[in-house]
N, C-alpha and C positions, 0 to 999 in steps of 0.2 A: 445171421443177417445176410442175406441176397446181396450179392453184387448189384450197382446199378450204374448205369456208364455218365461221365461227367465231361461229355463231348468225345471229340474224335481222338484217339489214341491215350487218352485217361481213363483209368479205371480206379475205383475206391471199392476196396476190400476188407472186410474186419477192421475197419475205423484208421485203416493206414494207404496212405499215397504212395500211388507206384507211377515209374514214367513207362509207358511203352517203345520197345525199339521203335516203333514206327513214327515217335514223337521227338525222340531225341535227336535219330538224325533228320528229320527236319530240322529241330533244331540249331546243332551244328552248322549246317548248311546256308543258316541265318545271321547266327550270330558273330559265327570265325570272320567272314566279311567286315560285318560291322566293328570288330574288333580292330580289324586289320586297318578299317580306315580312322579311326581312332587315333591309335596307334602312331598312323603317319601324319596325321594331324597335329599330334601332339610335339611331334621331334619337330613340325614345319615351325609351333609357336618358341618354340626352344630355341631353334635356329635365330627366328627371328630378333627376340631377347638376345641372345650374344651379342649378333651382331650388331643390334641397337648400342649395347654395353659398350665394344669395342669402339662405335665410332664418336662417341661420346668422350673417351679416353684418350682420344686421337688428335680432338681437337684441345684450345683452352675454355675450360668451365665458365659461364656466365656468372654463376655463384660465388664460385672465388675468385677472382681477377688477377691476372700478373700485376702485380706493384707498380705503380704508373709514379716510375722515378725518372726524374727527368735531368736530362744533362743540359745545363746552362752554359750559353759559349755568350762573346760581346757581341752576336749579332740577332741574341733569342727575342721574339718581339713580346711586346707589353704583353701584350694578349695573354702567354702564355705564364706570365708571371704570377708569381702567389700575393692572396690580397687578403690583410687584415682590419679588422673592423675594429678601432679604437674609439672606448666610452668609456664613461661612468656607469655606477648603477642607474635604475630606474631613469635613461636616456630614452628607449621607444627600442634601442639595439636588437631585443625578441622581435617587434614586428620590422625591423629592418633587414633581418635576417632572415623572416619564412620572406618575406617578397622576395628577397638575392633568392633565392633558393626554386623562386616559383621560377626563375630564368632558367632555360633548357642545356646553357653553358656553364651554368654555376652549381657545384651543389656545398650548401652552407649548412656544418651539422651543431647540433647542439655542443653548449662551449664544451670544450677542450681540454682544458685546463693542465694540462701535462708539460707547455711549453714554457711556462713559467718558472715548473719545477726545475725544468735541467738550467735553468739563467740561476735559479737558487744552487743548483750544485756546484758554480761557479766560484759560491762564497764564501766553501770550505778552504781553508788557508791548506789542510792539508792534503785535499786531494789533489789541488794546484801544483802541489811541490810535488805527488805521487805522480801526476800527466808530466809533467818537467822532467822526470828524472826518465822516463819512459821516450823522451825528444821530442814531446808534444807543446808548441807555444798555445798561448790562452786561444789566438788567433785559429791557430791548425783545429780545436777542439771544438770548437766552434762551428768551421764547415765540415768537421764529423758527424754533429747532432743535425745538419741537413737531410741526409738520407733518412734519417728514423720519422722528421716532421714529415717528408712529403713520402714518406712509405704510411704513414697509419694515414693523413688526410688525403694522399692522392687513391688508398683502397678504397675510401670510403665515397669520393667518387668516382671510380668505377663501379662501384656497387650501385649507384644511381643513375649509369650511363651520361655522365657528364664530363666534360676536359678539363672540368679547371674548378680546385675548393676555393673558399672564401673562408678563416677563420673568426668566429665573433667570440671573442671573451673579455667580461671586464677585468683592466688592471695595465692591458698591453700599454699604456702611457709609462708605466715605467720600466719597459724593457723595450723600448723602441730603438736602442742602439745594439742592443743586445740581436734582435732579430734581425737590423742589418748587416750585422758582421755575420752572420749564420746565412744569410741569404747574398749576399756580398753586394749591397746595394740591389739589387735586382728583385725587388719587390712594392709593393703600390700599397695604399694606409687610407682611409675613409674614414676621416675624422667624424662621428658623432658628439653632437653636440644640443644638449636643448636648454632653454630659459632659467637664471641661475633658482630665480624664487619659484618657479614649479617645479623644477627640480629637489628642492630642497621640500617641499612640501612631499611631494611622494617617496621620498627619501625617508621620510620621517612616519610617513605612516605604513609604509611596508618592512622596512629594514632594522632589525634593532644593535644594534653596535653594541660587540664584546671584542673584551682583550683577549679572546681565543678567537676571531675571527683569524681566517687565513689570509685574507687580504691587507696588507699591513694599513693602508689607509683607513680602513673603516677601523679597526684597531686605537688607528690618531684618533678616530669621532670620540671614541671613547676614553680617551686619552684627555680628550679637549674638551668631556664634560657632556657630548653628547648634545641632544636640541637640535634646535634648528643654527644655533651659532655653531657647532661640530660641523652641521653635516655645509653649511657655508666655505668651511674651512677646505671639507673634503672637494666639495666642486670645484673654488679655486686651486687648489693643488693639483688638479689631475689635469687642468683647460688650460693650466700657464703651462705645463709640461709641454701639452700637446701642441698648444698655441705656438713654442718656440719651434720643438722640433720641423712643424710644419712650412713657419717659413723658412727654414734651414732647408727644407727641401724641398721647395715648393711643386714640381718637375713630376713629384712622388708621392705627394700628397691633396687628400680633395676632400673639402668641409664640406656636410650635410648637417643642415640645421630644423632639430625635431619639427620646429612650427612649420618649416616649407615642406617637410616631408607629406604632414597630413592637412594643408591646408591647399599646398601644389603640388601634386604627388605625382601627377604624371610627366611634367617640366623639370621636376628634381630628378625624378631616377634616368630620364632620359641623358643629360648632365652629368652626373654620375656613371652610369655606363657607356658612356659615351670614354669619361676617360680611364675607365676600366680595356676599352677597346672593344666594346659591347656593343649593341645594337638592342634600342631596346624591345621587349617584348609585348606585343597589345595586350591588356587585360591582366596584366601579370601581379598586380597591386591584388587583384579580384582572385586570383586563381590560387594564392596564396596563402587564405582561410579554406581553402579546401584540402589541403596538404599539412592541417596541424597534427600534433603527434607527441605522446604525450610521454616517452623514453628521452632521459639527459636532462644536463643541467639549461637550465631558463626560467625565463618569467613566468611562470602559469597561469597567471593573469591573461595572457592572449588567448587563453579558452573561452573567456567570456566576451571574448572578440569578435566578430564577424563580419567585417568590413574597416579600413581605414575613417577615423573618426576626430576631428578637433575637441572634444569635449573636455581632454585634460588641459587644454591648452587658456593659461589665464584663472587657475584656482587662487592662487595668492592674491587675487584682488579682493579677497573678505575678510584681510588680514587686518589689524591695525595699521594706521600709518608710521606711528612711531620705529614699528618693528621692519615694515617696509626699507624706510628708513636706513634704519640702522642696518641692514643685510646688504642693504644695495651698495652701501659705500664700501663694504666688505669686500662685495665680488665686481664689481665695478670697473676696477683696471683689466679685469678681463674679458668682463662681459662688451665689452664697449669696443674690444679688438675681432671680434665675434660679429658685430653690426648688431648687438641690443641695444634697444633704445632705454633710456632712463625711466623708470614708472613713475617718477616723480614732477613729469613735465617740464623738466629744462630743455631750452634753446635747443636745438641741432647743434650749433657752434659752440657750444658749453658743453656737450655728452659726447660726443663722440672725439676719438682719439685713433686717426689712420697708423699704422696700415689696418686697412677693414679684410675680412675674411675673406672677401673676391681678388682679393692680391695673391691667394693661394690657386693650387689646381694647376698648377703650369704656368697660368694667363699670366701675364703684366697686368698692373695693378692702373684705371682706368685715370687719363692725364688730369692732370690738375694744374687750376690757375698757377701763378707765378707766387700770388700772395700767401697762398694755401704752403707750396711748397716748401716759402720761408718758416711756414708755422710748425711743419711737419717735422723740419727738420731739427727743432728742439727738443 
């Protein structure tokens, strides 16, 4: 077969490729260049990578945050103080919680539930005697578990770019002395609270009480036979708790009542963060269902949420009267210290028993006749 030429400086010969000198160095002459800029290209993006690496290293990570452990002296302001969110079940406490949360200085995660445990490790007789022997009073052991509260809650807001957590979990009524020997008084409490008989009704249709529950009240429901008389049992027991503590310190403590939450929601939280040392934030009720999420312990019921809503509010009125009735006189010495009205239609002067809820929050409790006085003070 004949040569035949396959352009300038190629040639094909007996079915095999050859390069001609006169192609190659051209070649060379092409591509060593491009090589070479290549080349420095490449060590410029290398370079650049390090040094990204380095200064990265140099600074603190956004990702993982230094532990926002805070040293508390007697002149540290409210502001900066830790604030927990004390209920019952089936309270509203899930949507009270994404709203704190929808606040740009709060951030409120799903419960917690770890703080309770160490108030339980408390109650081994012999680890008590093992911290003793070691010089530690119940006292001292106490402001030790400080640091690990505000190390896991204060990471987790930094992780959110926020100053300051809010803790919600149900149960804290019965370790509310417990958290202020750990916090030494220097901390704020937002009593939740809603209506005893719709309470009790949604009580009854979401929660079912066993004696392996971990919360020892709901435990009692079932103890007490379960129903709607249980879970009566379990709302008075958790709101006398809190009810006492609360005037005990008033200074430190601020009542939030489920009805005025979603009936006045913007006058309530504004009230509320006000004595948080807050200010509140527009739209923050609203901005609130856009930030659900569906990792941790909560109500999962607020996924079928999507706005602040009174519709739970007022189920128990398709109940019989008898049962009515009979429930209200149950929870009644409590409910009546709360500002609930009777559903039974008695007098104002027959249902109600001061001091009322607005006695709490700091404020002095609003003047009263001389005659009232005398009544009160029985």
């Amino acid at each position: 077969m004949d040569d035949f030429s396959l352009g300038p400086g190629l040639a094909r010969s007996s079915g095999a490729r050859a390069l001609s000198p006169a192609f190659t160095n051209g070649a060379s002459r092409v591509v060593a260049p491009n090589l070479a800029m290549l080349s420095a290209r490449f060590d410029r993006i290398i370079a650049g990578f390090n040094n990204r690496i380095n200064r990265l290293l140099a600074k603190p990570s956004k990702l993982v945050p230094e532990p926002a452990i805070r040293k508390y002296s007697d002149d540290t302001p409210r502001s900066l103080w830790p604030v927990f969110v004390v209920s019952g079940a089936r309270t509203g406490s899930t949507l009270l919680r994404y709203i704190l949360d929808a606040h740009e200085n709060l951030a409120c995660p799903p419960e917690s539930k770890f703080i309770a445990a160490l108030w339980d490790s408390l109650d081994h007789r012999e680890i008590l005697d093992a911290l003793y022997s070691l010089g530690l009073s119940t006292e001292e052991v106490c402001r030790r578990m400080r640091p690990l509260i505000e190390g896991i809650l204060g990471d987790y807001a930094a992780r959110k770019n926020k100053p300051r957590w809010v803790d919600k979990t149900p149960g804290y009524d019965r370790i509310l002395p417990f958290l202020d020997k750990v916090f030494e008084e220097k901390v704020l409490y937002i009593f939740l609270i809603r209506h005893p008989l719709d309470c009790i009704s949604s009580l009854e249709d979401f929660i079912y009480p066993t004696t392996h529950s971990a919360n020892p009240d709901i435990r009692a429901v079932r103890m007490d036979g379960g129903g709607r008389y249980g879970w009566a049992k379990y709302w008075t027991a958790i709101y006398e708790r809190s009810y006492v503590f609360a005037r005990m310190h008033p200074d430190r403590s601020h009542i939030v009542r489920y009805e005025d939450l979603v009936t006045s929601t913007q006058p309530t939280l504004v009230k509320m963060l006000d004595f948080l040392g807050e200010s509140y934030s527009p739209g923050m009720e609203r901005k609130a269902f856009r930030n659900l999420r569906w990792n941790g312990y909560q109500d999962s019921k607020i996924f079928n949420t999507w706005r602040v809503h009174r519709r739970s509010v007022g189920k128990w009125k398709t109940w019989p009267r008898p049962e009515v009735e009979a429930l209200w006189e149950l929870t009644q010495p409590v409910a009546l210290k709360f500002g609930y009205e009777s559903p039974l239609g008695e007098p104002p002067g027959q249902q109600r028993v001061p001091p009322a809820a607005d006695a709490i929050s700091g404020s002095p409790p609003p003047a009263q006749p001389a005659s009232a006085k005398c009544e009160n003070s029985e």
